[in-house]
N, C-alpha and C positions, 0 to 999 in steps of 0.2 A: 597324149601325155603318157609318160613311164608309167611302171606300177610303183617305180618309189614314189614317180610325182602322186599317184592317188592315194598311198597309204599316209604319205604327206597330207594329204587334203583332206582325210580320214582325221587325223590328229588337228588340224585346223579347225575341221567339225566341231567334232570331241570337245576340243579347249575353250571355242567361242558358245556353245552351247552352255558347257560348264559353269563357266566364267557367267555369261549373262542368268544363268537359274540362280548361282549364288550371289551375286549380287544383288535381283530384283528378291532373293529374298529375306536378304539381309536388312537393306537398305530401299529398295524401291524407288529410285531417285532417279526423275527426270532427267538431271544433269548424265548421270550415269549413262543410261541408257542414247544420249548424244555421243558421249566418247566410244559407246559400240557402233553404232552407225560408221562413223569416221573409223575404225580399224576395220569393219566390214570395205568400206570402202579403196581400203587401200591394199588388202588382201585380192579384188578387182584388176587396179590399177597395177601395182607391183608383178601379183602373179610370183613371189616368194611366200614360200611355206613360214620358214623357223623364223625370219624378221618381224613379220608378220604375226607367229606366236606370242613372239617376247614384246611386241607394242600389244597384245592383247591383255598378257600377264603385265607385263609395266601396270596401266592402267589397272586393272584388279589390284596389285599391291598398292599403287599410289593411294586410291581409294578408301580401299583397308586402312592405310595408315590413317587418312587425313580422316574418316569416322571415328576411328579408336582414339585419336587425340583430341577431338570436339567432345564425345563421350567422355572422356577420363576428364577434360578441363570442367565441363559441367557438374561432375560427381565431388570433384575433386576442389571446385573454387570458393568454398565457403570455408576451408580449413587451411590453415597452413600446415607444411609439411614436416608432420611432429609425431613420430614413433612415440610419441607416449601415450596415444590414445587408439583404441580400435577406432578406426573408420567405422564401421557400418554402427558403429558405437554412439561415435557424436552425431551418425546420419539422426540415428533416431532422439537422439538427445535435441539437434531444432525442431524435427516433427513433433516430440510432445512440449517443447516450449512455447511453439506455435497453438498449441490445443490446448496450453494453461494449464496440462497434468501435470504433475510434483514427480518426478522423476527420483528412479532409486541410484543414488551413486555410490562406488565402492570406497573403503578409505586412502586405497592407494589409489584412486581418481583425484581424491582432494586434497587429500598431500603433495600433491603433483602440481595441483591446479593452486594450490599456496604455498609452493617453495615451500615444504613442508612447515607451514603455518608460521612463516616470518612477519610479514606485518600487519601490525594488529590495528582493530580499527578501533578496538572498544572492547568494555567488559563489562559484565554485570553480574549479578547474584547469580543467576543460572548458567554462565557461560562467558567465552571468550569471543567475539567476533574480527574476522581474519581475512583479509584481501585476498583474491582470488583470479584466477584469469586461464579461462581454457582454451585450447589450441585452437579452437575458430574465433578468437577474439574476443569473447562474452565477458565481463568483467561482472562479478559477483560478489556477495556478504558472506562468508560461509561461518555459521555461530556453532562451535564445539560446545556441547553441552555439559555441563558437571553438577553434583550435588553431593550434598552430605549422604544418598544413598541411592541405587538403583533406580528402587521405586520413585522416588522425587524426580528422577531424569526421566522416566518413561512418563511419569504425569506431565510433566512439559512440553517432551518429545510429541504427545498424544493432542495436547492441549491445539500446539500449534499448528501440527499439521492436518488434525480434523475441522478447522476453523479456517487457517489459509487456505487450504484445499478445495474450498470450494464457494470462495468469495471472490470478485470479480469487479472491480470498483477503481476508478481513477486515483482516490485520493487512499487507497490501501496497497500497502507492497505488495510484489509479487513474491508468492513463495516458487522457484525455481523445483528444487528439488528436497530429498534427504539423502541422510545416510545412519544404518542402523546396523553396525555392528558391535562384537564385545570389544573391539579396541578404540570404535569414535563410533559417537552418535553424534550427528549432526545435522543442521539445515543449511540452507542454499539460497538467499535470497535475491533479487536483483541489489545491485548495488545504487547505491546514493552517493551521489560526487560530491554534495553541498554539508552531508553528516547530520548531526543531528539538532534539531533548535535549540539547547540548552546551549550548545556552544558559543551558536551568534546571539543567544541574549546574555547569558553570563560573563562572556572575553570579559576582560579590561580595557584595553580600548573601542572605548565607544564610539570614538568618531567614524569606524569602520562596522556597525552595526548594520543590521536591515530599516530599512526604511518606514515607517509606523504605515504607511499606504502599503506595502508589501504585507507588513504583520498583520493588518486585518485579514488578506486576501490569504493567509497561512492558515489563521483563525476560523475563516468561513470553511478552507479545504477539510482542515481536520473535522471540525464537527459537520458537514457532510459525509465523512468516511464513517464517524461513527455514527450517524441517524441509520446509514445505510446496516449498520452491524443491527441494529436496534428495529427498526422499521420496513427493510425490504430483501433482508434472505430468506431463505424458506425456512430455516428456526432462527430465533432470536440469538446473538451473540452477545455477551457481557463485556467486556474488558479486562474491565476491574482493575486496570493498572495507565491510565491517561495521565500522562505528564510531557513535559520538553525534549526528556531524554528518549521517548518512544516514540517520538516525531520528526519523520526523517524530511530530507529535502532534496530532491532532485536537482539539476544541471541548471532549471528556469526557477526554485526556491516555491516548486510546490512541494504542498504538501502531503505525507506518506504516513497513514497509522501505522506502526509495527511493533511486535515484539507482543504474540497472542500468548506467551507461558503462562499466564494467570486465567487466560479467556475461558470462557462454560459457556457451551449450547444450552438451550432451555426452550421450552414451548411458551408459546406466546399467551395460552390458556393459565398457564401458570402464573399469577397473582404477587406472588413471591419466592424465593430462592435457596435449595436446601445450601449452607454452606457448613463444609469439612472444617475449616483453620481460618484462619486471617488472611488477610489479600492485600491487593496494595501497598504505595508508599506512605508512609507516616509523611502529611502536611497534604497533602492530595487525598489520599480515602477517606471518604465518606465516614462520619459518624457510626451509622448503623453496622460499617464492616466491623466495628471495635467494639462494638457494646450489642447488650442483648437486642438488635429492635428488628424487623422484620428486613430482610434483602430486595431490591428491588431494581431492575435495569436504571434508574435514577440512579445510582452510585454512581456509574460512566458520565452522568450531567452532572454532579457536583467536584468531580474531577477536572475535568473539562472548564469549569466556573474558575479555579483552583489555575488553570492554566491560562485565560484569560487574562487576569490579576498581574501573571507574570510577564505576559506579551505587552499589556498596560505600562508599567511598570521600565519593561526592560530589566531585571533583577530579578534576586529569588525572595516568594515571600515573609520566609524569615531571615532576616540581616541584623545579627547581633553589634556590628559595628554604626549603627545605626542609635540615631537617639529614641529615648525610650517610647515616641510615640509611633515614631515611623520603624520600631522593627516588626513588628507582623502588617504587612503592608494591607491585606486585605481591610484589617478592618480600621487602619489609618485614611481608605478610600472611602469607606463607607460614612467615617466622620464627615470628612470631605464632601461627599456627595449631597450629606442630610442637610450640609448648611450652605449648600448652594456655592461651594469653593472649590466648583472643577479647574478654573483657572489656577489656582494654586499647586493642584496635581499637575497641571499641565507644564508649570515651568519645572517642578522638580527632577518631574522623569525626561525630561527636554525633549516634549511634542510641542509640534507649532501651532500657531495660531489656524491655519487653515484645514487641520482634523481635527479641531474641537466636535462639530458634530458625531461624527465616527468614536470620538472618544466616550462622548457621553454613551452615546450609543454599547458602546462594548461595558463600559461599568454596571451601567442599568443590566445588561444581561445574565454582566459575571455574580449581581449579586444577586438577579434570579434563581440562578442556577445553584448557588451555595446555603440556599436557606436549608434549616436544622432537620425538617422533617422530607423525606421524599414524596411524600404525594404533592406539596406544596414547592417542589419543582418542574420549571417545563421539559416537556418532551423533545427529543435532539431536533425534530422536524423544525417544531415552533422556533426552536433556538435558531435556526441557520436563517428561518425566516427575520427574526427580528432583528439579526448581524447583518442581514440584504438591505434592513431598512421597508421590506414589504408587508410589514406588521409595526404597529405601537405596538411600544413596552408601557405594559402598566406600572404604574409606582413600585418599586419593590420596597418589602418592607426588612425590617432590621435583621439578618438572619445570625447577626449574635447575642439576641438579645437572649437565647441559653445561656448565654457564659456568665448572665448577671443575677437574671430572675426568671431564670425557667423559662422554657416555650409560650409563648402565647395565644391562647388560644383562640381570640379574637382573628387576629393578624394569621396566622395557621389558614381558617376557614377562609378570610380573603384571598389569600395564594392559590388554596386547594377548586376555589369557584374559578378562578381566571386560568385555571392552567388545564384543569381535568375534566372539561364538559367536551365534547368530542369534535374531533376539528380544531380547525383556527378560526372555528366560529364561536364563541365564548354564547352561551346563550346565559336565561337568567336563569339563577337559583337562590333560595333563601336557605342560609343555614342560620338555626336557631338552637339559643343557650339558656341560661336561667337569669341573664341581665342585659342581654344584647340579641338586637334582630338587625341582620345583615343583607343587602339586598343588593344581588349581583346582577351584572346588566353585559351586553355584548362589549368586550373589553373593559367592563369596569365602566361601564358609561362614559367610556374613552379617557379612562383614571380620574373620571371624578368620583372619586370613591367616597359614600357617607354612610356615617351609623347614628342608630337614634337609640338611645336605651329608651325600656320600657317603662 
């Protein structure tokens, strides 16, 4: 052979040598390493130098390419292709979605991500909530926060995000992310296709309402989400703000607690609750938030009672269009209930014949839950058990009978034995007074409740 054929053969070397280091060490692929075989092979047969090259290189570029477009479609396929966002941006934006961290977004992210905040989903005292949707498809709440001053927004801002941030629960939103600059502060939350339950029980047409077998299974979700605020984070969560409109509903019409601006962590040693100002909505909070008496995670179960009433119902509890007995509906039920004329409830709010039990069921609880004093209501646990049916309700007693003649303190001490001995094993206790001796038994001696004065 010439000395051009060797320094040919020299470069044949060279390029297959090349070619095969940078490929296995790029790539390392089986397949690979067959299409050198086969170009080794034909460098053999042929006996041409530079043909020979270029099916070498062919193959290396093919290669190259088809890696870098399997690569780029992998990196690349969870986003559509939208210059408004940094890639490695949203990379990391599903990694901490996926880890349930609150991620920080900028305010031109969410102006972007809300056609600079066109449609609104809702509003309330502390803000604007506003559809959202970022370039990989994620569809979110995003709630611009406002107030009468800085500080009332950052107590909000704080509120919610020290409290979604690290709750974890089916039946609670997800807080996605925020954002905290001087031109928006705001949160991020998953979105809710269904909105919020005040809407499907207030509308007008009722023929298009949820179904009373749906609203119990809404009822159980929420006060599961709140036992869990109450009884199994690692500090206790308050609320303070449980009503229709804070209760969202997913695509299937479960149910989603949200909207923590009022919420306060506290230790579980703590007894009762330092409070700064007033909380809650007027017809929903608890007595003791408005008047001097002691704070107590109970407030969230009289709330809760508060929204029962209204899923009952289908309506809101006060309807001044209403005759005068049926406008504050709670305790139009409780009439109801004492003289044994649940079917009377039942045709007016137009539940059927075949959730009478369920119905009775949820009154019994909502007026557990509403009585005047807090220790002498149940714990959210208890509550979801006896809306399961996996518990009897004991008798509840009258819990407005303040608004006529003061508390009672008979009736008080029966509540406070059947709710507050530890578990949902009621064991006995006698509580004694200066004309009445009380004697409590596991459930109430299954609500056969008697007193003997002395």
């Amino acid at each position: 052979m010439s000395s051009n054929g060797g320094s040919a053969d020299g470069v044949i070397v060279v390029v297959a040598f090349v070619g095969n280091s940078l490929i296995n060490l790029f790539f390392n692929n089986y397949m690979i390493s067959r299409f050198l075989k086969l170009a080794n092979w034909l460098i053999i047969i042929n006996g041409f130098c530079f043909p020979v090259v270029a099916v070498k290189i062919g193959i290396i570029v093919c290669v190259c390419r088809h890696f870098s477009k399997r690569r780029s479609s992998v990196q690349t396929q969870p986003f559509n292709d939208d210059s408004r966002f940094i890639p490695l941006a949203m990379v990391k934006f599903l990694d901490d979605m996926e880890r349930e961290k609150p991620i920080r977004f900028t305010a031109q992210q969410l102006r972007l991500a809300t056609d600079n905040f066109t449609i609104v989903l809702g509003s309330g005292g502390f803000g604007t909530v506003y559809k959202g949707m970022f370039s990989n498809g994620t569809v979110a709440a995003v709630k611009a926060l406002y107030g009468a001053s800085d500080k009332r927004i950052e107590e909000q801002f704080m509120a919610e995000v020290s409290t979604m941030g690290r709750t974890h629960h089916f039946n609670l939103v997800k807080l996605y992310g925020f954002c905290f600059e001087p031109s928006l502060r705001a949160l991020v939350y998953e979105f809710m296709v269904n909105g919020s339950l005040d809407y499907h029980l207030f509308k007008d047409n009722k023929r298009d309402t949820i179904g009373f077998e749906k609203l119990h299974e809404i009822a159980l979700g929420t006060g599961r989400g709140i036992a869990y605020l109450h009884e199994e984070c690692p500090q206790r969560i308050v609320h303070y703000d449980i009503k229709p409109g804070n209760i969202l509903l997913d695509s299937n019409f479960c149910a989603k607690v949200a909207d923590f601006g009022l919420a306060k962590l506290c230790n579980r040693d703590n007894t009762h609750i330092t409070m700064t100002g007033g909380r809650g909505t007027p017809g929903y909070a608890a007595p003791e938030l408005w008047m001097p008496l002691p704070v107590t995670h109970k407030c969230d179960v009289y709330s809760f009672g508060m929204l029962l009433f209204e899923i009952i119902g289908r309506r809101r509890n006060m309807d001044l269009t209403l005759g005068d007995s049926q406008q504050w509906f709670p305790i139009w039920a409780w009439g109801k209930y004492e003289k044994r004329q649940l079917n009377d409830l039942m045709i007016v709010c137009g539940i059927e014949e075949k959730d009478q039990e369920v119905v009775e069921r949820m009154v019994k609880v909502a007026l557990c839950c509403v009585q005047y004093r807090p220790e002498t209501r149940p714990v959210m646990s208890i509550v979801v058990k006896m809306l399961e049916g996996a518990l009897e309700i004991p008798e509840p007693l009258n819990p407005f009978s303040h608004l006529f003649s003061g508390a009672n303190d008979v009736g008080d001490s029966l509540a406070r034995i059947a709710w507050n001995v530890g578990g949902s094993d009621w064991s006995s206790e006698v509580v004694t007074n200066s004309t009445v001796v009380v004697t409590g038994t596991p459930v109430m001696t299954r609500c056969e409740i008697t007193m003997a004065s002395t």
